[in-house]
C-alpha positions in Angstrom: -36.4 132.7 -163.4 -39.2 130.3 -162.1 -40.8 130.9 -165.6 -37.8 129.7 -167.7 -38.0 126.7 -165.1 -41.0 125.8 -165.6 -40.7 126.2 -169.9 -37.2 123.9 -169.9 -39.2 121.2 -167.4 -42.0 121.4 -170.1 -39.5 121.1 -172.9 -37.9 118.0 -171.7 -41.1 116.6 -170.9 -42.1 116.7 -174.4 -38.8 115.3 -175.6 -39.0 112.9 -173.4 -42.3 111.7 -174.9 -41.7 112.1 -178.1 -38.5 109.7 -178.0 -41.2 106.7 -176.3 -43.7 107.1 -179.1 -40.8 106.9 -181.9 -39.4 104.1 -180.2 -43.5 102.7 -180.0 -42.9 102.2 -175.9 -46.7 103.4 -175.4 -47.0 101.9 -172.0 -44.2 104.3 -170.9 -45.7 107.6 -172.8 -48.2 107.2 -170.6 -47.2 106.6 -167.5 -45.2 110.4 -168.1 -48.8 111.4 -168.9 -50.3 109.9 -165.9 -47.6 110.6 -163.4 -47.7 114.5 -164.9 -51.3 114.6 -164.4 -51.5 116.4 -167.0 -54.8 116.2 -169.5 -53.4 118.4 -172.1 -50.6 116.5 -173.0 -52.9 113.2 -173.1 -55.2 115.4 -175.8 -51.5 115.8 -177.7 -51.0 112.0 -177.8 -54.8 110.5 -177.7 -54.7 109.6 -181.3 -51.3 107.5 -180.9 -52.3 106.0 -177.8 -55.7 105.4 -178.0 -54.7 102.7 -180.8 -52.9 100.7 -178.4 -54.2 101.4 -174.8 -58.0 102.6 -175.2 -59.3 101.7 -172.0 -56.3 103.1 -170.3 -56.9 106.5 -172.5 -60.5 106.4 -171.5 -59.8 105.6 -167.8 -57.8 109.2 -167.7 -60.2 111.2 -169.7 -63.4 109.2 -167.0 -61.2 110.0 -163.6 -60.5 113.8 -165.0 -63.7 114.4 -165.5 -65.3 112.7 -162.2 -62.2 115.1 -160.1 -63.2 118.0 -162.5 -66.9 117.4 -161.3 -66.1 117.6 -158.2 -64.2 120.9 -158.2 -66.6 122.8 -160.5 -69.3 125.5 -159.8 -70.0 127.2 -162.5 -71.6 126.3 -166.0 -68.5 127.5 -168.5 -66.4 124.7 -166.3 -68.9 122.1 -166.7 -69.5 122.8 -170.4 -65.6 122.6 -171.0 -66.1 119.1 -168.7 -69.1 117.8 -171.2 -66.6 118.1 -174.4 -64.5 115.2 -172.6 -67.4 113.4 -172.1 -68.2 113.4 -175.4 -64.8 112.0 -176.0 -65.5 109.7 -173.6 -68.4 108.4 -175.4 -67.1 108.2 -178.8 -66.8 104.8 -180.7 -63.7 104.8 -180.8 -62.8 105.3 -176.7 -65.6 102.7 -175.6 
């Protein structure tokens, strides 16, 4: 029961954000992102928001990493951390 839940909240999280981006209300996509807390739906919609908020994009992917940091003790963690700071660093997020 909690599973099913947990797959509609998902569901009509993702509709949800896929009506703001057809409707081009990137501000509000995310802000869902943001108050979701959720850095594998901001990997689904970096390309789309990265064109119109880049420093807010880079902001999440800088604070993620400093918490993940924080939290990590062991070298698989941090090497899955260092892939986001190589997004981080690209061109295109600086």
């Amino acid at each position: 029961m909690q599973k099913e839940y947990e797959q509609e909240l998902q569901y009509q999280v993702f509709e949800c954000m896929q009506r703001n981006i057809e409707e081009n209300l990137f501000e509000r996509l995310l802000q869902e992102i943001q108050k979701n807390n959720s850095i594998y739906t901001l990997d689904q919609y970096e390309k789309v928001l990265k064109k119109h908020l880049p420093n807010e994009v880079r902001d999440m992917y800088v604070q993620y990493v400093k918490n993940g940091a924080a939290r990590t003790a062991d070298r698989k963690a941090y090497k899955y951390l260092m892939s986001y700071l190589k997004k981080i660093t690209k061109e295109d997020l600086l």
